[in-house]
ChimeraX commands (.cxc) that place a marker at each C-alpha (Angstrom):
marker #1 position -76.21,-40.18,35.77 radius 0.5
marker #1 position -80.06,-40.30,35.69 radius 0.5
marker #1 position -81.40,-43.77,33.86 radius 0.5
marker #1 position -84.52,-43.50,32.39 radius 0.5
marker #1 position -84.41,-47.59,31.88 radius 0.5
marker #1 position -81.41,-50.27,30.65 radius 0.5
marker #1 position -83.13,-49.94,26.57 radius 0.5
marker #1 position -84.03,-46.65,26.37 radius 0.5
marker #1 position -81.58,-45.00,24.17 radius 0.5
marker #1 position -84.52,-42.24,22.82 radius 0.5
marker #1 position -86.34,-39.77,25.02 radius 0.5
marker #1 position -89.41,-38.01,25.10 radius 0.5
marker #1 position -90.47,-34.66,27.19 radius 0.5
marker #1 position -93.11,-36.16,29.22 radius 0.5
marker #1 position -90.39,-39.41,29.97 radius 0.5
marker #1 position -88.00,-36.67,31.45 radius 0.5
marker #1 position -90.29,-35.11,32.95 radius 0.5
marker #1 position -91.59,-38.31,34.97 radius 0.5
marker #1 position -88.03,-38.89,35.61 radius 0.5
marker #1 position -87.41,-35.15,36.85 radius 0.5
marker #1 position -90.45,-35.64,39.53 radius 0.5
marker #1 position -89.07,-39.21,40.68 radius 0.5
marker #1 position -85.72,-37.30,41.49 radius 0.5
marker #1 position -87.14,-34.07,42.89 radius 0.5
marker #1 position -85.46,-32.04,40.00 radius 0.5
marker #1 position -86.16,-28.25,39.57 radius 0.5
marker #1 position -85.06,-27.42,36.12 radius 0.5
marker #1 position -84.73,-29.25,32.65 radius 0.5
marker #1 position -81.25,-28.75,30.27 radius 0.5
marker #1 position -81.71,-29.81,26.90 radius 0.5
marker #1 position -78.48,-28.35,24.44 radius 0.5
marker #1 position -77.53,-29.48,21.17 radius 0.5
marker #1 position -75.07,-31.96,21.07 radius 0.5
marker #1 position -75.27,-32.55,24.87 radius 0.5
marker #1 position -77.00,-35.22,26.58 radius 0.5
marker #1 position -80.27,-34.17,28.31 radius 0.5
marker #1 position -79.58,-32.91,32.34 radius 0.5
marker #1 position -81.42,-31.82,35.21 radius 0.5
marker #1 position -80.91,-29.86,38.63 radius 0.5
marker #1 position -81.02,-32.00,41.24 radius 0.5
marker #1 position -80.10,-30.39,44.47 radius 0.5
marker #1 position -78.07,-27.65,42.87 radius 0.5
marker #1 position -76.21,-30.25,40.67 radius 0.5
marker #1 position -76.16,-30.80,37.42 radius 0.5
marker #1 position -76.86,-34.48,36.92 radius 0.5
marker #1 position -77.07,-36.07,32.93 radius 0.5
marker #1 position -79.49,-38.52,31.97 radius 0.5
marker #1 position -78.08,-41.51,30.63 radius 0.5
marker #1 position -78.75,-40.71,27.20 radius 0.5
marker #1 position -77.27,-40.09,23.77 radius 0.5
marker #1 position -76.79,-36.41,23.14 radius 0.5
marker #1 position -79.48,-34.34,21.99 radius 0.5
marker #1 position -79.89,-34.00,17.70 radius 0.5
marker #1 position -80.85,-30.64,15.83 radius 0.5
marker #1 position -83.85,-32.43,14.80 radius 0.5
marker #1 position -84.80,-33.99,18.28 radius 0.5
marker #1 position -84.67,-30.57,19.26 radius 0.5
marker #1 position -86.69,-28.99,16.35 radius 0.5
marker #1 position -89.63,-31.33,17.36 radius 0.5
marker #1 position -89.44,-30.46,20.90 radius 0.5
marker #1 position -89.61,-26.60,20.32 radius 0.5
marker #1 position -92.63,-27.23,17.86 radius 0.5
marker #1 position -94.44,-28.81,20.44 radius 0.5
marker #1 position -93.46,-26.39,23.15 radius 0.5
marker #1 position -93.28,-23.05,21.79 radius 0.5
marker #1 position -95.65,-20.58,19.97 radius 0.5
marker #1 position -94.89,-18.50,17.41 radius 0.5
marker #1 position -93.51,-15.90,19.23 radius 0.5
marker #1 position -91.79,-17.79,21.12 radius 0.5
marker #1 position -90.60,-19.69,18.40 radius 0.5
marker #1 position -89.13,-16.13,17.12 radius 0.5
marker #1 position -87.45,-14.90,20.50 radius 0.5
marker #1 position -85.85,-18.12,20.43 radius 0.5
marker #1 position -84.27,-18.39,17.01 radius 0.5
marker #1 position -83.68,-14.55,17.45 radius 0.5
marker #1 position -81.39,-15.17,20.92 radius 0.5
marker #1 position -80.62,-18.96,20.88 radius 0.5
marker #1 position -82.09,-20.06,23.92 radius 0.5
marker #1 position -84.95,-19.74,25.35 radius 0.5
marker #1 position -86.32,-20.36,29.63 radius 0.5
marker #1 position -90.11,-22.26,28.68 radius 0.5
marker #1 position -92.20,-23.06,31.44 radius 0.5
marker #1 position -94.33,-26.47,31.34 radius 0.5
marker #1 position -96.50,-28.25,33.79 radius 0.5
marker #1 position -98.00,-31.60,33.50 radius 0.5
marker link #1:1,2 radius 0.2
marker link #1:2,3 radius 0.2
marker link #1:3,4 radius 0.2
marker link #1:4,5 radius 0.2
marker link #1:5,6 radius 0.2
marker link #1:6,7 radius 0.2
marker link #1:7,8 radius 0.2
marker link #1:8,9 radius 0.2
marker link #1:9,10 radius 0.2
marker link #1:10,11 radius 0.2
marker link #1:11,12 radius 0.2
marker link #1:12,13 radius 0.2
marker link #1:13,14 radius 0.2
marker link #1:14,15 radius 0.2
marker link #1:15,16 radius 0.2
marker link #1:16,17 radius 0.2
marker link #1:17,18 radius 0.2
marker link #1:18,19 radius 0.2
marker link #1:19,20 radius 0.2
marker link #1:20,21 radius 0.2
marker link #1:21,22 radius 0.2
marker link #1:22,23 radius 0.2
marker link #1:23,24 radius 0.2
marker link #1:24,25 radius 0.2
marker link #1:25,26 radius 0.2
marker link #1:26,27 radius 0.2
marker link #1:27,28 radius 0.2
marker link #1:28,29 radius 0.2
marker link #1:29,30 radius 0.2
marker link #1:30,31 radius 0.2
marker link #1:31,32 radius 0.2
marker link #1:32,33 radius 0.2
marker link #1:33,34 radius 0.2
marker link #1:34,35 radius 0.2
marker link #1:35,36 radius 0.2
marker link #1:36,37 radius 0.2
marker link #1:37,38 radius 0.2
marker link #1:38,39 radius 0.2
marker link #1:39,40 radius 0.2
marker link #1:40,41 radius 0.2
marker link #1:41,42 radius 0.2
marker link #1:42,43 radius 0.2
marker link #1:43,44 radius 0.2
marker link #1:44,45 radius 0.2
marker link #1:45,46 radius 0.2
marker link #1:46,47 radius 0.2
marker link #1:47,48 radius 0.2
marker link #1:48,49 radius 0.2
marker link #1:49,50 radius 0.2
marker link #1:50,51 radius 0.2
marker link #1:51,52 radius 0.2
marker link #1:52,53 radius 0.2
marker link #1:53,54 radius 0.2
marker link #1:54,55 radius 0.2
marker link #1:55,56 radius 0.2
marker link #1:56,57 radius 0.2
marker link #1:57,58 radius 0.2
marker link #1:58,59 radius 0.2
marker link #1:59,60 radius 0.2
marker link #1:60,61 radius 0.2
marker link #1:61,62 radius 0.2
marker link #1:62,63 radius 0.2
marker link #1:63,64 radius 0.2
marker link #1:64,65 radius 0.2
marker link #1:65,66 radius 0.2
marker link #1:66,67 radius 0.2
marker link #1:67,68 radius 0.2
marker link #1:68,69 radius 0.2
marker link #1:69,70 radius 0.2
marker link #1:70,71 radius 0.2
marker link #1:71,72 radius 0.2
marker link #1:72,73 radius 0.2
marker link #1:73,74 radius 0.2
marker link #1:74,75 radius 0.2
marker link #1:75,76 radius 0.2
marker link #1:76,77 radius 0.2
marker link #1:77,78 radius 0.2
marker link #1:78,79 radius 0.2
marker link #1:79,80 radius 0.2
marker link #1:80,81 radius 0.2
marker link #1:81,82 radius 0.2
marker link #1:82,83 radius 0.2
marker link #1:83,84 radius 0.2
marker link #1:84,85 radius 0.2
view
């Protein structure tokens, strides 16, 4: 399990993403009702986090995604975004 830090019990994109890069991670999981994961190596390794709220998740896409976006997503239920910092 990834550790963002001993407090932490809240995350942010740009906090995962740090913590991505300091593991060499490829790809980002983030499901409702899961706790946040990365690849690592292949693997599947969870961040040491609470799992992931409707609403944490709602905030997230309305930072990431644009409207059409927005609509292929609620349309299919997931959605492969691509961000760089």
């Amino acid at each position: 399990m990834s550790q963002l830090g001993a407090d932490d019990t809240q995350w942010t994109l740009p906090r995962l993403l740090q913590a991505m890069e300091n593991a060499h991670a490829s790809d980002l999981f983030i499901t409702e009702g899961k706790r946040p994961a990365m690849r690592i190596s292949g693997s599947l390794v969870a961040f040491d986090l609470p799992p992931t709220s409707r609403s944490e998740i709602e905030t997230l896409l309305g930072v990431l995604l644009d409207d059409a976006a927005r609509k292929r997503f609620d349309a299919q239920g997931d959605l492969d975004v691509a961000y760089s910092l």
